[in-house]
N, C-alpha and C positions, 0 to 999 in steps of 0.2 A: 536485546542481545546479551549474552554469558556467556563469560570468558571462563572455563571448566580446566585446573589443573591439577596435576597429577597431585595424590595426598603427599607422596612419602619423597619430594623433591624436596634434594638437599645444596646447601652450597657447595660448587662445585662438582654437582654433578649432571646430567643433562635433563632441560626440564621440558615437557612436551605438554603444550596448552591445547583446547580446544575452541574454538569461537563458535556457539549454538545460537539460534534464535530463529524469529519469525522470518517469513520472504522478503527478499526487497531491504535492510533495515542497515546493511550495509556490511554485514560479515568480510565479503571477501577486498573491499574499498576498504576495509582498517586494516587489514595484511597488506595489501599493496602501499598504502599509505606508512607504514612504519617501515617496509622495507625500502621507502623511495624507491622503487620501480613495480612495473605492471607484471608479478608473478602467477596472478590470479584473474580468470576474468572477470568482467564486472560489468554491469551495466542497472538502467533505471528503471529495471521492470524484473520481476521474479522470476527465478527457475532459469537462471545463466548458471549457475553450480549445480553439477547433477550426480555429483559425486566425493567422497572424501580423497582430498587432496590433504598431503604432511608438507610443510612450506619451512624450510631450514632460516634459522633469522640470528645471524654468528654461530658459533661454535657450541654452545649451550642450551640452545631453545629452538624449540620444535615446534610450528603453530599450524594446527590444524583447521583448514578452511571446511564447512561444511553446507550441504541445499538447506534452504530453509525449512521450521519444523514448524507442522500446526497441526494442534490437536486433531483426536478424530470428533470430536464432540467440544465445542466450542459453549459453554453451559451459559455467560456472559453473553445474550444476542447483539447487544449495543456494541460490543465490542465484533463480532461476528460479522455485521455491516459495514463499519467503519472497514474493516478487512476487505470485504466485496466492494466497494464502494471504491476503496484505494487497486485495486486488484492484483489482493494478493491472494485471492483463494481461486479455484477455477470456478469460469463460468457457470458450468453444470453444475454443481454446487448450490445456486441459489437462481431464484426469479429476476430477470434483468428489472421487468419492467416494475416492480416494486420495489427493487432499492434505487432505483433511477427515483422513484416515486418519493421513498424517504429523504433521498439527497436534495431532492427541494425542498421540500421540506425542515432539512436541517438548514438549509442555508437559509431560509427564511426567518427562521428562529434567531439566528445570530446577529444581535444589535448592531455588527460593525458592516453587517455586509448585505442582507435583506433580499428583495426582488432587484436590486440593481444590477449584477452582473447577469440575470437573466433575462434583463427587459435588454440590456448594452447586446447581448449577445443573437439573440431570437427576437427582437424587435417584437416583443409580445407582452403583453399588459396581463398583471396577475392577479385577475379577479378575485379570487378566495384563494385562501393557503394551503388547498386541498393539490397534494403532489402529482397523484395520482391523474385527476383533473389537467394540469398543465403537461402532462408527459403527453394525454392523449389529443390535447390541443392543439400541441406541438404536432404530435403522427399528422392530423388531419392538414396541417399548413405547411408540411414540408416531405414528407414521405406517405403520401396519396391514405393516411390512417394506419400506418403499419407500427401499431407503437412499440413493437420489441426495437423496431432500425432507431425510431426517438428517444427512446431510452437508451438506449446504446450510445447515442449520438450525445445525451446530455453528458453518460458516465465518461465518453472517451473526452469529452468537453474538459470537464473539472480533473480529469487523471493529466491532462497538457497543459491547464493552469490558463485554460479559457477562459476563464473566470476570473483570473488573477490566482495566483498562491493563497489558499485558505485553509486553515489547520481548520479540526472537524473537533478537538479536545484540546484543551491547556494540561500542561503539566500540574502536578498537585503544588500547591505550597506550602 
C-alpha cells in the first residue's frame, strides 16, 4: 500500500492524500481506522471499492480511498501466485487446478507446517510431494474426480484459514 500526496502541500493549506495498492491489502480499513468510524466499506476479500471515493479527515486533509491496482503484466510469477493463491486476481486469470497444485506444494516446503494441516483436514496420507498428484486424489475421494471442484475446495480451504493462518513469505530483514 502507498500513501501518494500532493507535491506542493504547504502548512496550512489543504492537503489531499491518496491510498493506492494491491486488492484486499487494507486501503479503505486504514481510512476508516483513522477516522474512527466506518466511512468506507471494507471487507476481507477484493473488489468491495469500485470506485474513487475523497474521505474529508478534519479541516485540512483530504484522503483518497481507491479499488485495488494490479499490474497488467505481473513479470515476478512467484509473486503472481501468491496473488491467486490469496485471491486477489480473478479467477479467469489463471489455471485453478495448478495453483491449488503449487499451494501444496508450498505448504509442504514449509518446515513449520508440512503435510499436517492436510492430512488434519482431508484425512488423506501424502505419498510424494507432487501437488498436482494430491489435488487429483483428493477429486477422486471426494468430488466423483472433478479436480477443478478439489482444487477449488483446497484454495477456498487455505483462503478461510482451514489450515490454520499461514503466511506464504516472511518479511525481509
Amino acid at each position: 500500500m502507498t500513501i501518494m500526496s500532493h507535491e506542493n502541500a504547504f502548512i496550512g493549506e489543504q492537503v489531499r492524500a491518496g491510498i493506492v495498492g494491491y486488492p484486499n491489502v487494507g486501503k479503505s480499513s486504514l481510512i476508516n481506522r483513522l477516522l474512527k468510524r466506518r466511512m468506507c466499506p471494507a471487507a476481507p476479500r477484493p473488489g468491495v471499492t469500485r470506485e474513487l471515493k475523497w474521505i474529508r479527515f478534519g479541516k485540512d486533509l483530504e484522503l483518497l480511498d481507491s479499488p485495488g491496482i494490479i499490474p497488467m503484466r505481473i513479470s515476478d510469477q512467484s509473486a503472481a501466485i501468491k496473488l491467486a493463491i490469496c485471491d486477489d486476481i480473478g479467477e479467469r486469470s489463471y489455471d485453478v487446478t495448478d495453483v491449488a497444485a503449487i499451494l501444496v506444494q508450498m505448504l509442504m516446503r514449509l518446515p513449520a507446517v508440512g503435510a499436517k494441516p492436510l492430512y488434519n483436514r482431508y484425512k488423506m496420507v501424502m505419498d510424494d510431494h507432487c501437488g498436482k498428484i494430491f489435488v487429483q486424489k483428493l477429486a477422486r475421494q471426494l468430488f466423483n474426480g472433478d479436480n477443478h471442484q478439489a482444487a477449488f475446495r483446497v484454495l477456498t480451504d487455505f483462503r478461510k484459514g482451514k489450515f490454520g493462518w499461514i503466511a506464504l513469505e516472511r518479511p525481509p530483514r
